[in-house]
C-alpha positions, 0 to 999 in steps of 0.5 A, spaced: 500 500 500 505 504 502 507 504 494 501 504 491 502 512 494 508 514 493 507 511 486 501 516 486 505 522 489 511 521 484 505 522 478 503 528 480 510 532 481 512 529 474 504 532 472 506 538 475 513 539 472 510 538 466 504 543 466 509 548 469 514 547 463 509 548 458 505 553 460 513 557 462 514 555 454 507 557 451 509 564 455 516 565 452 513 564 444 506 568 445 511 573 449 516 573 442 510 574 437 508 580 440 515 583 441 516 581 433 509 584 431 510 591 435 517 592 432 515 591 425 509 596 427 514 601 430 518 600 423 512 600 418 509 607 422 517 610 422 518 608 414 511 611 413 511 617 418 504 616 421 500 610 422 495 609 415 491 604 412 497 601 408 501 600 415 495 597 417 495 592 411 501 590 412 501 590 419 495 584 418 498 581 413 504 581 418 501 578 423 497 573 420 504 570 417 507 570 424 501 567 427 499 572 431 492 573 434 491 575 441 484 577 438 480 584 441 483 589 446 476 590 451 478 598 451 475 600 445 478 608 445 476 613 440 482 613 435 482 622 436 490 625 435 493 624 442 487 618 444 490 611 445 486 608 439 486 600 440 483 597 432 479 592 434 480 585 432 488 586 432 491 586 438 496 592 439 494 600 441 498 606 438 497 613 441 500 619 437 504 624 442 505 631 440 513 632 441 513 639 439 517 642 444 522 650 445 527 646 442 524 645 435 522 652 431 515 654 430 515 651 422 517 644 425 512 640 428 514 632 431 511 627 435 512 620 436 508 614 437 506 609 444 505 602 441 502 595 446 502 590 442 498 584 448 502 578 450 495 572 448 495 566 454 490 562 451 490 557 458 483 555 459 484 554 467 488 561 467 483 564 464 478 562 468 481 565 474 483 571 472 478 573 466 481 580 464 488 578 464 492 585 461 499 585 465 502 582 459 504 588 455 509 589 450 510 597 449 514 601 445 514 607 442 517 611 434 523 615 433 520 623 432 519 624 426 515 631 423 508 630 423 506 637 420 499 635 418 
């Protein structure tokens, strides 16, 4: 009998490791798409100046390619100059800050963007515990560029 338990105790640290392992690996690559997809955003908005419908496409196409859906962001923010605008369905955030300082010359006019890409974990039990898991953001911002629109 004594064996039979220690058999039984044996199986559930092994189960245990293994669960831990998975669940630490799972992180680790929905943790390196969302940093690949936030740095291809940063470099799709810095080559066009601003954030457009083809960055958009491309950004899409990107994360499709890459396999990247954390689906849709609850915070759904109008999309105004200044506001943190959250595409719904995409799984990032772009915010257009205004950069003008006295340092730049009355004609010049810079801004730079904020860019959350979200980190997907897609564990049922994980989820179940913690519904509106937000503490797995990625975020980075542009360079400053001229935005004189």
């Amino acid at each position: 009998m004594r064996d039979a338990i220690g058999g039984v105790f044996n199986f559930m640290i092994i189960f245990v490791f293994i669960a831990l392992v998975s669940g630490f690996l799972a992180f680790n690559i929905g943790y390196s798409k969302a940093f690949r997809v936030k740095n291809k955003l940063i470099d799709l908005i810095e080559k066009n100046e601003g954030y457009t419908n083809e960055v958009k496409e491309e950004i899409v196409q990107y994360s499709r390619n890459l396999g990247y859906s954390p689906g849709s962001i609850k915070k759904k923010v109008q999309c105004n100059k200044g506001a943190l605008c959250c595409p719904d369905g995409l799984g990032f955030c772009y915010q257009n800050v205004d950069a003008s300082t006295e340092s730049y010359s009355n004609d010049e006019h810079k801004c730079y963007y904020n860019v959350i890409t979200i980190v997907d974990i897609d564990i049922p039990i994980l989820k179940s515990f913690i519904p509106e898991m937000e503490a797995f953001k990625v975020k980075g911002n542009t360079k400053t560029m001229d935005c004189s629109m």
